[in-house]
N, CA, C and O atoms as a printed pandas DataFrame, in Angstrom:
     atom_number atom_name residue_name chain_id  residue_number  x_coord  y_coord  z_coord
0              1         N          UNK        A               1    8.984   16.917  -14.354
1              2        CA          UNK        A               1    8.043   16.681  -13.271
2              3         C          UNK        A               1    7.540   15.246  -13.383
3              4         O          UNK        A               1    7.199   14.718  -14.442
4              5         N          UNK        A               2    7.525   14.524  -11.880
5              6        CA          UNK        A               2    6.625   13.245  -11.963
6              7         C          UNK        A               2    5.696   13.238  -12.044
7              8         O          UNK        A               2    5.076   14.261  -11.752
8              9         N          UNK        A               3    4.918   11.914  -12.556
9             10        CA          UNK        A               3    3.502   11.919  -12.130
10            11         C          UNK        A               3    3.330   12.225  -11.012
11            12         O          UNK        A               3    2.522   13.093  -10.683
12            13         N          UNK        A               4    4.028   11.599  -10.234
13            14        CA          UNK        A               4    3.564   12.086   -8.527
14            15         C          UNK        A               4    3.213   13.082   -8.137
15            16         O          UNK        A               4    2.423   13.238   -7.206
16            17         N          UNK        A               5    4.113   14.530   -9.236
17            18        CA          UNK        A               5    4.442   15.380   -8.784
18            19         C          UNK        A               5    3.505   16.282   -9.942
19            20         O          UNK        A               5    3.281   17.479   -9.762
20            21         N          UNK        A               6    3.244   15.896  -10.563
21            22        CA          UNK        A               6    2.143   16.206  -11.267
22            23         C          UNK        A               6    0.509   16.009  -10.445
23            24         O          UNK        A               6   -0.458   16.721  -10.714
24            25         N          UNK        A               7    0.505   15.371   -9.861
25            26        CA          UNK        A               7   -0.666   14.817   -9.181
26            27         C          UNK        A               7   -0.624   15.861   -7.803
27            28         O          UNK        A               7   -1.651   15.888   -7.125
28            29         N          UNK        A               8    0.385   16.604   -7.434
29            30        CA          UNK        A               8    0.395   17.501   -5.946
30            31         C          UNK        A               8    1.105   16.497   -5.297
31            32         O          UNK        A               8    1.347   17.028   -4.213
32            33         N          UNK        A               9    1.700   15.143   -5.263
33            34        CA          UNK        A               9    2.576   14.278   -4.243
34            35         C          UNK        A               9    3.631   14.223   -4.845
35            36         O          UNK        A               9    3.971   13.909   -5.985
36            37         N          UNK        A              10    4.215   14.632   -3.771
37            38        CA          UNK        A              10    6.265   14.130   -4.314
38            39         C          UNK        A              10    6.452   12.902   -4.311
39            40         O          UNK        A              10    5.910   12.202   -3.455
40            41         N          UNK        A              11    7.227   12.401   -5.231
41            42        CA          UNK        A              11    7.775   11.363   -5.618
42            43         C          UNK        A              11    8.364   10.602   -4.179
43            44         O          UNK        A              11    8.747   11.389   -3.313
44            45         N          UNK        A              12    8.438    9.488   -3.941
45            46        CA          UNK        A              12    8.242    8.351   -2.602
46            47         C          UNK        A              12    9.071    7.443   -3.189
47            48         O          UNK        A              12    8.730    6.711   -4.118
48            49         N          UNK        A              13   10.590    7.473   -2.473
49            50        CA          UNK        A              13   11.864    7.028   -3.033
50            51         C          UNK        A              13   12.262    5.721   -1.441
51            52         O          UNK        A              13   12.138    5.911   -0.231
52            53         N          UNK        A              14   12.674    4.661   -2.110
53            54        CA          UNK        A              14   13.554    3.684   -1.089
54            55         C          UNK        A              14   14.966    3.701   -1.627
55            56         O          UNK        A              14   15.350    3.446   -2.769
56            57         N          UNK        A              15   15.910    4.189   -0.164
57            58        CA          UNK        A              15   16.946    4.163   -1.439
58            59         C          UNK        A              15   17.815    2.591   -0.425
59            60         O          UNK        A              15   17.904    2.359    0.781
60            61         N          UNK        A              16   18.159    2.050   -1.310
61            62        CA          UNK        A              16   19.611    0.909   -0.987
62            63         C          UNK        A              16   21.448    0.860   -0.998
63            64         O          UNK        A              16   22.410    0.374   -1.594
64            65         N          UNK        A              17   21.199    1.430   -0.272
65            66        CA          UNK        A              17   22.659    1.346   -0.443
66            67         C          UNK        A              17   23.545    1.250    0.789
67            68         O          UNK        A              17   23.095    1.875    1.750
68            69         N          UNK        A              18   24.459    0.749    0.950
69            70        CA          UNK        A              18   25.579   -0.035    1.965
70            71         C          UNK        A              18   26.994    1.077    2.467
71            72         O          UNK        A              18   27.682    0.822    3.456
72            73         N          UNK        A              19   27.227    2.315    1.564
73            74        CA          UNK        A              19   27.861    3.547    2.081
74            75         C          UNK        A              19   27.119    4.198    2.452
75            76         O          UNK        A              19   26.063    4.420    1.861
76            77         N          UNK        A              20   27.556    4.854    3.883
77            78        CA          UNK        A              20   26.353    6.048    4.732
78            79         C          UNK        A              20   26.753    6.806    4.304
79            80         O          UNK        A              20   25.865    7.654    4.387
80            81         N          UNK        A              21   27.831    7.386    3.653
81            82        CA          UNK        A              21   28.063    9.011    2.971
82            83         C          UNK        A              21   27.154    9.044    1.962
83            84         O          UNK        A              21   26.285    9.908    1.851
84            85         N          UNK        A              22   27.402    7.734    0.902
85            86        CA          UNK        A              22   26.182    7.789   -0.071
86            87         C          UNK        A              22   25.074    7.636    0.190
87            88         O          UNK        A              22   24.271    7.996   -0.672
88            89         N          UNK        A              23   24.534    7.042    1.471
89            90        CA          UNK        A              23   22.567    7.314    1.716
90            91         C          UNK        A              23   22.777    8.784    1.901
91            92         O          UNK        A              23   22.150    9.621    1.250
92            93         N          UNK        A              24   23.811    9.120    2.941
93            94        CA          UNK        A              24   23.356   10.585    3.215
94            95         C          UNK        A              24   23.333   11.672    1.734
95            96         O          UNK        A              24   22.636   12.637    1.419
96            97         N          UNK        A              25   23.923   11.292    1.392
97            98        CA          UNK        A              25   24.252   12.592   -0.122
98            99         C          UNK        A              25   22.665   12.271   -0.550
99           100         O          UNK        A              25   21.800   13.123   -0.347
100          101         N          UNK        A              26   22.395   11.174   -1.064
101          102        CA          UNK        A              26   21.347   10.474   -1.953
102          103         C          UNK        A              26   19.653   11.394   -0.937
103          104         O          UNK        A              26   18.664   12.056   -1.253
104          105         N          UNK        A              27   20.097   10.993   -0.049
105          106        CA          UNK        A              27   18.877   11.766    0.894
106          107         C          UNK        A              27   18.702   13.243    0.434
107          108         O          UNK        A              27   17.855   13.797   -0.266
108          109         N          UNK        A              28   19.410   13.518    0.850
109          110        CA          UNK        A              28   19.990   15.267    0.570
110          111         C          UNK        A              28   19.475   15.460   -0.263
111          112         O          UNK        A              28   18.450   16.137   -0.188
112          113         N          UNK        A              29   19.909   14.982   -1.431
113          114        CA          UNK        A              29   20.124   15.374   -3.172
114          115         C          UNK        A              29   18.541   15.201   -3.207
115          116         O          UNK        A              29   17.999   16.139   -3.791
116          117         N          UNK        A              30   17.590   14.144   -2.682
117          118        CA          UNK        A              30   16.355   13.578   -3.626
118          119         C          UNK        A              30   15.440   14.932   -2.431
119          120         O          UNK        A              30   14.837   15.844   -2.997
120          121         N          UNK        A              31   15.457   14.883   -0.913
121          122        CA          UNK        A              31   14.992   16.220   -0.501
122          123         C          UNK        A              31   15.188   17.492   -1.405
123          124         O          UNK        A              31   14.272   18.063   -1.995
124          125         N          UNK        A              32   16.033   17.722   -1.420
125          126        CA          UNK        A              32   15.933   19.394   -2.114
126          127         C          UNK        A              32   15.325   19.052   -3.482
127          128         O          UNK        A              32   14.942   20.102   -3.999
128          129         N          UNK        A              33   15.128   18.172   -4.134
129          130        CA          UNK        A              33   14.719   18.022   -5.394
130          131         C          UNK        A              33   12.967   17.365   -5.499
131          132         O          UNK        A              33   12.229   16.944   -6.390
132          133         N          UNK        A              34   12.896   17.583   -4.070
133          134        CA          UNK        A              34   11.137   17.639   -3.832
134          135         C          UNK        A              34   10.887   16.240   -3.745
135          136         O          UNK        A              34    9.681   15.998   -3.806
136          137         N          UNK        A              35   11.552   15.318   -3.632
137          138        CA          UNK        A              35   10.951   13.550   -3.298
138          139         C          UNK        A              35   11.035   13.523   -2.014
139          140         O          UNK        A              35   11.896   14.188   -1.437
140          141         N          UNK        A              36   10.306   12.883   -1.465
141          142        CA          UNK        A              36   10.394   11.921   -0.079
142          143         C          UNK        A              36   10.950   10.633   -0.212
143          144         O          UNK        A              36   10.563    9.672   -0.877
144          145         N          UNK        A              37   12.212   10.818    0.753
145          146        CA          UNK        A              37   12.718    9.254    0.946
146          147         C          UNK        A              37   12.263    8.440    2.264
147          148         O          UNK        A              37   12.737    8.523    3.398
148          149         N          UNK        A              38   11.113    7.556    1.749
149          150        CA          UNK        A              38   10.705    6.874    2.673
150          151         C          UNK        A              38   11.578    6.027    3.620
151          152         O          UNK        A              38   11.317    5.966    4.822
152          153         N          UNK        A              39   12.542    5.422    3.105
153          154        CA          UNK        A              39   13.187    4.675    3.756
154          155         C          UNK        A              39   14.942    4.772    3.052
155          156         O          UNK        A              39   15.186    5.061    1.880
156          157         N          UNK        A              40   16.106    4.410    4.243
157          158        CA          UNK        A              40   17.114    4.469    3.371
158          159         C          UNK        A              40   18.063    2.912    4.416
159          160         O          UNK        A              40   18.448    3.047    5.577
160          161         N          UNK        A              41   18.199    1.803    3.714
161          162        CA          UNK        A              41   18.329    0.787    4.127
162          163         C          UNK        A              41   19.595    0.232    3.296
163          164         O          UNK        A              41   19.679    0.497    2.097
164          165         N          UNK        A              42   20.681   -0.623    4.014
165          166        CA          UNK        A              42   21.839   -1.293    3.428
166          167         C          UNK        A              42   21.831   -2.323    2.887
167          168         O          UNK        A              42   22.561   -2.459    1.905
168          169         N          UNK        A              43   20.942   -3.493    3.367
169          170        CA          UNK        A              43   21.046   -4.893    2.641
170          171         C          UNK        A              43   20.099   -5.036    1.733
171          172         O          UNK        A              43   19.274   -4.287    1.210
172          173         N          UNK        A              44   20.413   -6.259    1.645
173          174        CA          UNK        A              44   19.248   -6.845   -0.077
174          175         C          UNK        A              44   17.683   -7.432    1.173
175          176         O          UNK        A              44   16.476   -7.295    0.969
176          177         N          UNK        A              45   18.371   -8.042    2.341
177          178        CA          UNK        A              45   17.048   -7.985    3.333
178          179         C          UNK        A              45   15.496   -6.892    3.782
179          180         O          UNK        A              45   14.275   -6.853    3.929
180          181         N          UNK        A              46   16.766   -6.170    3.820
181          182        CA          UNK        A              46   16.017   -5.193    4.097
182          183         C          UNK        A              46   15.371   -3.530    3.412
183          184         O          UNK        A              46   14.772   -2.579    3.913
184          185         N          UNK        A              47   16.097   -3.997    1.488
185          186        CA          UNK        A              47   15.701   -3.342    0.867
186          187         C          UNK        A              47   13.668   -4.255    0.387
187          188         O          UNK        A              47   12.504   -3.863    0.319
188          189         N          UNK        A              48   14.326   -5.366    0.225
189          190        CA          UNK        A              48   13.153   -5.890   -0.218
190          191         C          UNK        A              48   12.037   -5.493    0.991
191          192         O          UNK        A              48   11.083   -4.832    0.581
192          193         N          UNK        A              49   12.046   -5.813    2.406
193          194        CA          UNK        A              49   11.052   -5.717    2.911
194          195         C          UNK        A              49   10.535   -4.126    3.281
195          196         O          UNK        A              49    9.398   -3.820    3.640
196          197         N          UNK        A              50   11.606   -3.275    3.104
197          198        CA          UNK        A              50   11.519   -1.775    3.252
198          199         C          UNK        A              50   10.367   -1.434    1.795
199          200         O          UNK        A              50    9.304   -0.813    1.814
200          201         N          UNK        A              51   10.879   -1.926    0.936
201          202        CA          UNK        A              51   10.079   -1.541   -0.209
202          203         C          UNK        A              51    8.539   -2.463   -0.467
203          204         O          UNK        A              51    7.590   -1.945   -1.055
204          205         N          UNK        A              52    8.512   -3.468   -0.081
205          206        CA          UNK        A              52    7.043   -4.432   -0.135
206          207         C          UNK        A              52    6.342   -3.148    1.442
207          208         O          UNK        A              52    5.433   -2.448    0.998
208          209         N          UNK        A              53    6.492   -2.998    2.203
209          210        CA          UNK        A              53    5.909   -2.336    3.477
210          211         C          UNK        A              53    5.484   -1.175    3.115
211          212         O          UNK        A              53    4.295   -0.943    3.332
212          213         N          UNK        A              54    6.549    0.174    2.288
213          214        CA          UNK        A              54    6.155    1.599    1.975
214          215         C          UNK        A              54    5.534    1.275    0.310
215          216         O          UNK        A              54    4.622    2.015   -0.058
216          217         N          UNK        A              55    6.011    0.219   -0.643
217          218        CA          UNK        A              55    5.397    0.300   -1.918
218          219         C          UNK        A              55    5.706    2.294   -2.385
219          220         O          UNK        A              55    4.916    3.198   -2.655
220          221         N          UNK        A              56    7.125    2.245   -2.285
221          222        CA          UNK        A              56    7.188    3.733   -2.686
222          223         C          UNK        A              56    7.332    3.803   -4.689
223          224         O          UNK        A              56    7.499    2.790   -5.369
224          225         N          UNK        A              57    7.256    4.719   -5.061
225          226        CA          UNK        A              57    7.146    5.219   -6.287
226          227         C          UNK        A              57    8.283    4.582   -7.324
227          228         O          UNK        A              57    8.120    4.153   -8.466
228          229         N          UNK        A              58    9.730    4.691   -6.362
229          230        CA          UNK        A              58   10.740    4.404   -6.824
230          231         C          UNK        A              58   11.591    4.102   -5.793
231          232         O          UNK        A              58   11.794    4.777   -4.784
232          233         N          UNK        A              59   12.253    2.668   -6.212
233          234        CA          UNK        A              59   13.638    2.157   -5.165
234          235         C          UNK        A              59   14.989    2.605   -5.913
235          236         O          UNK        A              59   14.889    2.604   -7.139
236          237         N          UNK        A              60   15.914    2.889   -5.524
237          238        CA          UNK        A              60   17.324    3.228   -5.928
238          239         C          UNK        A              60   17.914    2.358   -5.366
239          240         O          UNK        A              60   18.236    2.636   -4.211
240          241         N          UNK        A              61   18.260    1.156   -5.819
241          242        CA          UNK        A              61   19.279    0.307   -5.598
242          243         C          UNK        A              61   20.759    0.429   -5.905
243          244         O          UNK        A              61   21.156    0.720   -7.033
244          245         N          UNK        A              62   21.434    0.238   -5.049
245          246        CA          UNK        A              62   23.013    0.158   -5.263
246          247         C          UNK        A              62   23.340   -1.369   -5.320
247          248         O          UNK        A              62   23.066   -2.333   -4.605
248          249         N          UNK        A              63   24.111   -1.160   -6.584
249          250        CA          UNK        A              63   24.741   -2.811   -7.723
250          251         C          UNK        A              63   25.270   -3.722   -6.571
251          252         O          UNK        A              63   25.027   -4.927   -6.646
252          253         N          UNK        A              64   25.835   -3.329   -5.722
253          254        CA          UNK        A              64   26.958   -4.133   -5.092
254          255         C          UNK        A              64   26.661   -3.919   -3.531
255          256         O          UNK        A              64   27.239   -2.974   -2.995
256          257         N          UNK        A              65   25.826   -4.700   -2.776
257          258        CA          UNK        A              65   25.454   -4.795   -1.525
258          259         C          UNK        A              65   26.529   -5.816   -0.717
259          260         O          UNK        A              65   27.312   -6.589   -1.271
260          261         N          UNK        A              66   26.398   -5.659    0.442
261          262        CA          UNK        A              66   27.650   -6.799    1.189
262          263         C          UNK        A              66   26.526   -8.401    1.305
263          264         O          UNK        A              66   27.079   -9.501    1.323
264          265         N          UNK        A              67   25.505   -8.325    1.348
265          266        CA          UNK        A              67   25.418   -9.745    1.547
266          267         C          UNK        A              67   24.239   -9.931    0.457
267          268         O          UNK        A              67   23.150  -10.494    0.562
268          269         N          UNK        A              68   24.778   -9.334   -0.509
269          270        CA          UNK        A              68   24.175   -9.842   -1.945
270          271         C          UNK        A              68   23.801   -8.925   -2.997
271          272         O          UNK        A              68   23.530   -7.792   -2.599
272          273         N          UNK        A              69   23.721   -9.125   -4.196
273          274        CA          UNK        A              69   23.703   -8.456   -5.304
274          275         C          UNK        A              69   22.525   -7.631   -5.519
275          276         O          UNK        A              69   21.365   -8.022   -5.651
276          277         N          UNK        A              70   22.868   -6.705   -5.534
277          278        CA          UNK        A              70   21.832   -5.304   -6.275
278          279         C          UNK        A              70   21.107   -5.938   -7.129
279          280         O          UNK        A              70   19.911   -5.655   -7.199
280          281         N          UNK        A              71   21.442   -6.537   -7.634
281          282        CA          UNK        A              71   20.463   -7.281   -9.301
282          283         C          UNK        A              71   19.504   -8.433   -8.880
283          284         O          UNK        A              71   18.495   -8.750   -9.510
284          285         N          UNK        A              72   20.062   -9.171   -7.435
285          286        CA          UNK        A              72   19.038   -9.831   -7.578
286          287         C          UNK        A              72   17.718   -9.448   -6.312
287          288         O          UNK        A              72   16.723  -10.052   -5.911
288          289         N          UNK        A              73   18.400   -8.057   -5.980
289          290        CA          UNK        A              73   17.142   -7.690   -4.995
290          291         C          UNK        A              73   16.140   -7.213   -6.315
291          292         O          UNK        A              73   14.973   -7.599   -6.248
292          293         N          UNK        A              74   16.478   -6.520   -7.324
293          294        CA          UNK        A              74   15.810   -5.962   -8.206
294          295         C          UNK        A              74   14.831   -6.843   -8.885
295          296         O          UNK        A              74   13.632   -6.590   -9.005
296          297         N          UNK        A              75   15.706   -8.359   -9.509
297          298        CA          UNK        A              75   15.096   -9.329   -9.713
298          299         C          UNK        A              75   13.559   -9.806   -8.621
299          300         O          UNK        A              75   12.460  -10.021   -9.131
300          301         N          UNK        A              76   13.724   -9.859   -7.666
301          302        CA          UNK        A              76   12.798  -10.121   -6.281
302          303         C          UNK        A              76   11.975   -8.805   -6.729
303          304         O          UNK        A              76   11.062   -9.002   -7.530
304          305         N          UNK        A              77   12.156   -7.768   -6.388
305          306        CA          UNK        A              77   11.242   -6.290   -6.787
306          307         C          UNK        A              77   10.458   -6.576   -7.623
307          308         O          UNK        A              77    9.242   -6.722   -7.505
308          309         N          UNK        A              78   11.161   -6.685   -8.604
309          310        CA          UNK        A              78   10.594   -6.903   -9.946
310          311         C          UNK        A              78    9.400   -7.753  -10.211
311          312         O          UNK        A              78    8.338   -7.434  -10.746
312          313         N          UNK        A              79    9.883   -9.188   -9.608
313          314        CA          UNK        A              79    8.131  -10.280   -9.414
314          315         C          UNK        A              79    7.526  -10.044   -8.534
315          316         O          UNK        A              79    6.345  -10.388   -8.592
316          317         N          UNK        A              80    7.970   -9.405   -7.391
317          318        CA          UNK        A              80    6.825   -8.888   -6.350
318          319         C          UNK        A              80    6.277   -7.573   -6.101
319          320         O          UNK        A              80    5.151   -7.410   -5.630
320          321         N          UNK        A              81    7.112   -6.576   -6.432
321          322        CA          UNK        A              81    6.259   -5.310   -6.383
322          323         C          UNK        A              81    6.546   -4.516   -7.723
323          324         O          UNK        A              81    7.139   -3.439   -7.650
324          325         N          UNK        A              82    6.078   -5.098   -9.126
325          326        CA          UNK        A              82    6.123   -4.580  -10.237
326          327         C          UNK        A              82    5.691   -3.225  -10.585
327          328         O          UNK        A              82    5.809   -2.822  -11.742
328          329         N          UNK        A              83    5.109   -2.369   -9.492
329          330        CA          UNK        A              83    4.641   -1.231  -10.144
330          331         C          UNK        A              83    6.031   -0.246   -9.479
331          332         O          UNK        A              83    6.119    0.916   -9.874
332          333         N          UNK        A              84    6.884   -0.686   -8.656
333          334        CA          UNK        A              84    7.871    0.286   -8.428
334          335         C          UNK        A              84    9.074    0.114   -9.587
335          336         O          UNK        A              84    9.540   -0.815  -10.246
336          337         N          UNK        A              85    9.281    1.413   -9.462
337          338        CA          UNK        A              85    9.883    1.551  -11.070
338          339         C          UNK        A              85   11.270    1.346   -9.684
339          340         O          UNK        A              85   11.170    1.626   -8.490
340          341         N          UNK        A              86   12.496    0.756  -10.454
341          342        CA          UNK        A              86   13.779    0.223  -10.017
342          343         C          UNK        A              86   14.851    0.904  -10.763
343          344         O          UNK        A              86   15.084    0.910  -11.972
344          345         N          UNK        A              87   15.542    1.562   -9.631
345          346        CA          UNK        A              87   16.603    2.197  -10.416
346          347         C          UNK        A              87   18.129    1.978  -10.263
347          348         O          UNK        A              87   18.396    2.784   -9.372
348          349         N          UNK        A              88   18.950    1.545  -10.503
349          350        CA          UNK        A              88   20.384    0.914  -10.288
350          351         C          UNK        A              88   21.593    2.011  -10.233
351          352         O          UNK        A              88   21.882    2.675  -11.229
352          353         N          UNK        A              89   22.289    2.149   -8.959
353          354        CA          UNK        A              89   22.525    3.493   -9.018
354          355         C          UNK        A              89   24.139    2.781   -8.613
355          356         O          UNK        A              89   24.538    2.202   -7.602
356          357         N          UNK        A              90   24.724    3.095   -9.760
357          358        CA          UNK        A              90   26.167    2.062   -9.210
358          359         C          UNK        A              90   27.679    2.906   -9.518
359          360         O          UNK        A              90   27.787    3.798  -10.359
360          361         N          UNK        A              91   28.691    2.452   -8.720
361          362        CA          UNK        A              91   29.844    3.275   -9.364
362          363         C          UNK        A              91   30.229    2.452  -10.912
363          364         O          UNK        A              91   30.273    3.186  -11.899
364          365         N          UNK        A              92   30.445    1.271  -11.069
365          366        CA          UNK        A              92   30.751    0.693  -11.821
366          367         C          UNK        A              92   29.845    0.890  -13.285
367          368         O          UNK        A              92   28.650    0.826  -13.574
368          369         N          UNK        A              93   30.947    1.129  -13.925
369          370        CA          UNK        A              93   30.422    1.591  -15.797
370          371         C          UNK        A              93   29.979    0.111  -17.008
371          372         O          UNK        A              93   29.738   -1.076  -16.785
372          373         N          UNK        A              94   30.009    0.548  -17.687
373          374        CA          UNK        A              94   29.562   -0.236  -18.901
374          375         C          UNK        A              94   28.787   -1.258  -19.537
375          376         O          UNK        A              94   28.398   -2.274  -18.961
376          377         N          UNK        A              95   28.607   -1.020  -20.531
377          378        CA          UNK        A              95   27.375   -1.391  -21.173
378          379         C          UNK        A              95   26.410   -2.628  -20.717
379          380         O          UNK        A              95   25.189   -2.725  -20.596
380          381         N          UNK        A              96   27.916   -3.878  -20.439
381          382        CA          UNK        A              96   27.039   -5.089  -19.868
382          383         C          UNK        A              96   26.867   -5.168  -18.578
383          384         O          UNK        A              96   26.278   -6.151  -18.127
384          385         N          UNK        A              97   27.161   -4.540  -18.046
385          386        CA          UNK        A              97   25.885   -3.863  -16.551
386          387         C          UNK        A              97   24.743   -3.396  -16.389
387          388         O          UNK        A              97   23.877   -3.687  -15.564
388          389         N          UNK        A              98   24.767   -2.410  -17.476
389          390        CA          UNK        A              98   23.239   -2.254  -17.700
390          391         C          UNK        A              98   22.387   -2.973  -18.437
391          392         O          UNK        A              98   21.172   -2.774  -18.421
392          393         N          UNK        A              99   23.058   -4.011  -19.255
393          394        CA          UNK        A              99   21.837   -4.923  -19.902
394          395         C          UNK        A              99   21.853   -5.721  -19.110
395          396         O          UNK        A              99   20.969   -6.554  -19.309
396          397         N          UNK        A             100   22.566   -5.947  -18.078
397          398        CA          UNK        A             100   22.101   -7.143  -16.973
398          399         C          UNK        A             100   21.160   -6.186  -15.792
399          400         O          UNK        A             100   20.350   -6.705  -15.024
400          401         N          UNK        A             101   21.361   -5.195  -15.826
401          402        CA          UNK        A             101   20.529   -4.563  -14.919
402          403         C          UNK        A             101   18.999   -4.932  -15.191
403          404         O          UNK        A             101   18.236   -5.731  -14.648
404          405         N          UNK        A             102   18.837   -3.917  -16.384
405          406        CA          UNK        A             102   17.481   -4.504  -17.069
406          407         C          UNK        A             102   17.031   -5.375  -17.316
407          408         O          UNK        A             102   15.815   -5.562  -17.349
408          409         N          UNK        A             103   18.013   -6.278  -17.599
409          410        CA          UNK        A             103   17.186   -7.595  -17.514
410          411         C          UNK        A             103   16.700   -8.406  -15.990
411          412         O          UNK        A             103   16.186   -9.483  -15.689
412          413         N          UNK        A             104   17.157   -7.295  -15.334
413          414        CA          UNK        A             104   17.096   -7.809  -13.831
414          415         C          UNK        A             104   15.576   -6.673  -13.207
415          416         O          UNK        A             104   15.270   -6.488  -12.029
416          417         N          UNK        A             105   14.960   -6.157  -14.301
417          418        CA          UNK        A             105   13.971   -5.463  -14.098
418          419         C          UNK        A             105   14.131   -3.621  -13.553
419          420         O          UNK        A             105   13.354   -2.873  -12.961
420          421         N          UNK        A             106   15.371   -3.455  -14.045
421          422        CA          UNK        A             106   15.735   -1.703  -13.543
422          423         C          UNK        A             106   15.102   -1.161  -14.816
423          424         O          UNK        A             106   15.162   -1.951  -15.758
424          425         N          UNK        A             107   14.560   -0.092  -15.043
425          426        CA          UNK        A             107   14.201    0.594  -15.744
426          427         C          UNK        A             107   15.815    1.743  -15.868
427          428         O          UNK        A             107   15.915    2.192  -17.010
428          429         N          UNK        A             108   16.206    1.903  -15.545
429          430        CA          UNK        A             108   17.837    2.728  -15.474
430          431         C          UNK        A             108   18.598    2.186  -15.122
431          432         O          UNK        A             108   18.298    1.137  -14.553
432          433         N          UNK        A             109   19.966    2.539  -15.231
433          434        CA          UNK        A             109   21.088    2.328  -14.725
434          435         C          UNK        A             109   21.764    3.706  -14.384
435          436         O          UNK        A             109   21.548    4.695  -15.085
436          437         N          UNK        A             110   22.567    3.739  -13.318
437          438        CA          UNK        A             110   22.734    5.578  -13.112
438          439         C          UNK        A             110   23.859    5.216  -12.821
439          440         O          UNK        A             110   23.900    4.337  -11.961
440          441         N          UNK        A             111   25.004    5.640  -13.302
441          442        CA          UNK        A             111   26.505    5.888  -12.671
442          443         C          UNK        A             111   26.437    7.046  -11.605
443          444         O          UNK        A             111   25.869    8.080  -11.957
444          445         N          UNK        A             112   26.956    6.970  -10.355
445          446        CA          UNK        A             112   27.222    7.571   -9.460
446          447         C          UNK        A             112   28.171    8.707   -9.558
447          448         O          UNK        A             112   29.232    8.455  -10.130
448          449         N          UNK        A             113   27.975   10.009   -9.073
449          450        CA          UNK        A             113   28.591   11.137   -9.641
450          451         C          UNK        A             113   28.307   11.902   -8.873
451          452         O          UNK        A             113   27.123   12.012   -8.553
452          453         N          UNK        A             114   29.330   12.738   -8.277
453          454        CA          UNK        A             114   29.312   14.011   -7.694
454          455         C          UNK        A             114   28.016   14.908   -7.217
455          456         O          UNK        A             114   27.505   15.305   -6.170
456          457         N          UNK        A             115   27.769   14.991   -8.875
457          458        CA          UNK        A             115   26.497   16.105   -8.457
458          459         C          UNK        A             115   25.010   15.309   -8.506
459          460         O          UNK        A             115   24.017   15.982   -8.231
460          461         N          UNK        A             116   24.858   14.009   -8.822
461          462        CA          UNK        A             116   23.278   13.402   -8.414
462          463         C          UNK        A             116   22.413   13.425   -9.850
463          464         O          UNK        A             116   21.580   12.666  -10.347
464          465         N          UNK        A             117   23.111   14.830  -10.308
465          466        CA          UNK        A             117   21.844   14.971  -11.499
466          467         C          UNK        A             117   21.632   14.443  -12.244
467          468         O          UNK        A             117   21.048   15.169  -13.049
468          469         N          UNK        A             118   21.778   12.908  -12.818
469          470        CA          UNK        A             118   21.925   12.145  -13.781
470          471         C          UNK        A             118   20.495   10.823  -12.669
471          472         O          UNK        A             118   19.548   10.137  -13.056
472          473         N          UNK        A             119   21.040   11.049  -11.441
473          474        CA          UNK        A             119   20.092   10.075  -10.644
474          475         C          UNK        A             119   18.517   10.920  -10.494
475          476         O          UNK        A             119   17.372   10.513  -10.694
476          477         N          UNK        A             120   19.032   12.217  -10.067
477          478        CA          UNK        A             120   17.253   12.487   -9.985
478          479         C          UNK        A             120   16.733   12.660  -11.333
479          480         O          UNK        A             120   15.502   12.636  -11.291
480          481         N          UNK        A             121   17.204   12.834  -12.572
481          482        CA          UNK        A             121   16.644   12.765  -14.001
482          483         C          UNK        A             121   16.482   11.246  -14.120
483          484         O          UNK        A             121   15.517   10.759  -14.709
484          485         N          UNK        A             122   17.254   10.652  -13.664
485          486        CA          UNK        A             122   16.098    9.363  -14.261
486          487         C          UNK        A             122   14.915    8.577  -13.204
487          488         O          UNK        A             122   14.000    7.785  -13.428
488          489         N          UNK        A             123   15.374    9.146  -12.125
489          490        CA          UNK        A             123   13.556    9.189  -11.327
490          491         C          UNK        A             123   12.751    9.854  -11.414
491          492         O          UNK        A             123   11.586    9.457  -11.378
492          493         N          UNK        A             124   13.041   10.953  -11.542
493          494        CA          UNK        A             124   11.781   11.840  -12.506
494          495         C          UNK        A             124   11.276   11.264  -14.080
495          496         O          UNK        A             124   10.090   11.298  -14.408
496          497         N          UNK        A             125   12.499   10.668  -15.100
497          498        CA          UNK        A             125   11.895   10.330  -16.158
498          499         C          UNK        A             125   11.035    8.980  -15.486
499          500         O          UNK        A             125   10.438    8.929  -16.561
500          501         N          UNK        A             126   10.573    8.115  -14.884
501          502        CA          UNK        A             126   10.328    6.984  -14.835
502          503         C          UNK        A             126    9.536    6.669  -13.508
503          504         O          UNK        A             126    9.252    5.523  -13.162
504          505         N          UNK        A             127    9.117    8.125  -12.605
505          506        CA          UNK        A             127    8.361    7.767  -12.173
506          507         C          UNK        A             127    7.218    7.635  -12.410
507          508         O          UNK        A             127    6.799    8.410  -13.270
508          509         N          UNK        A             128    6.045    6.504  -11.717
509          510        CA          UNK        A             128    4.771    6.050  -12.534
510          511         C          UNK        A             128    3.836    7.345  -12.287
511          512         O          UNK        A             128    3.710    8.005  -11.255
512          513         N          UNK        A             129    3.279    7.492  -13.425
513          514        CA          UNK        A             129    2.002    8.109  -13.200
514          515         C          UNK        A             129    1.116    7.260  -11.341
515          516         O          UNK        A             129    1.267    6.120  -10.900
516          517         N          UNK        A             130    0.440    8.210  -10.865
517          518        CA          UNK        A             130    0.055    7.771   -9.647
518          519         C          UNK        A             130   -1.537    8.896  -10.036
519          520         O          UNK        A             130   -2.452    8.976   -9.217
């Protein structure tokens, strides 16, 4: 359980990502699992201003956007809206992805998978107390 969700509010998700099968699954998956997805947006434009406007709980960024890098919208997140916990939700594996993630201010890195459950466990581990 989140804080959020500890508190009586579901968890308040932006998700980023540039495949509509994957917003739609990602929607799906974070509804039945009791979050609200405030917003679900494709570019690095319009993740940043989607997320400075709702200030939701948690953004789910996808690594690899078409007109610019997952890492450095996170980077931007990161100095401007530091209390949203950032989560990197990518097909691509290994180790030095995720230390560039984090160092790009993600609190996770989530490989993309079938069933989700690896993505809503680490927004539940890491959403903020509220």
């Amino acid at each position: 359980m989140t804080g959020a969700e500890a508190s009586g509010r579901p968890t308040r998700v932006v998700v980023v990502d540039d495949h509509p099968d994957v917003l739609r699954a990602v929607v799906e998956l974070l509804a039945t699992s009791g979050m609200v997805v405030e917003a679900t947006v494709s570019t690095v434009a319009e993740g940043y201003s989607a997320v400075l406007r709702t200030r939701p709980d948690v953004a789910v960024v996808n690594r690899s956007l078409p007109n610019g890098e997952g890492l450095e919208l996170c980077r931007r997140l990161h100095a401007d809206a530091p209390e949203v916990v950032l989560v990197v939700h990518s097909a691509e594996r290994g180790e030095d992805r995720v230390t560039r993630a984090r160092e790009a201010g993600a609190a996770e890195y989530v490989v993309k998978t079938a069933s989700g459950r690896n993505l809503v466990a680490a927004i539940r581990r890491h959403s903020p107390e509220r």
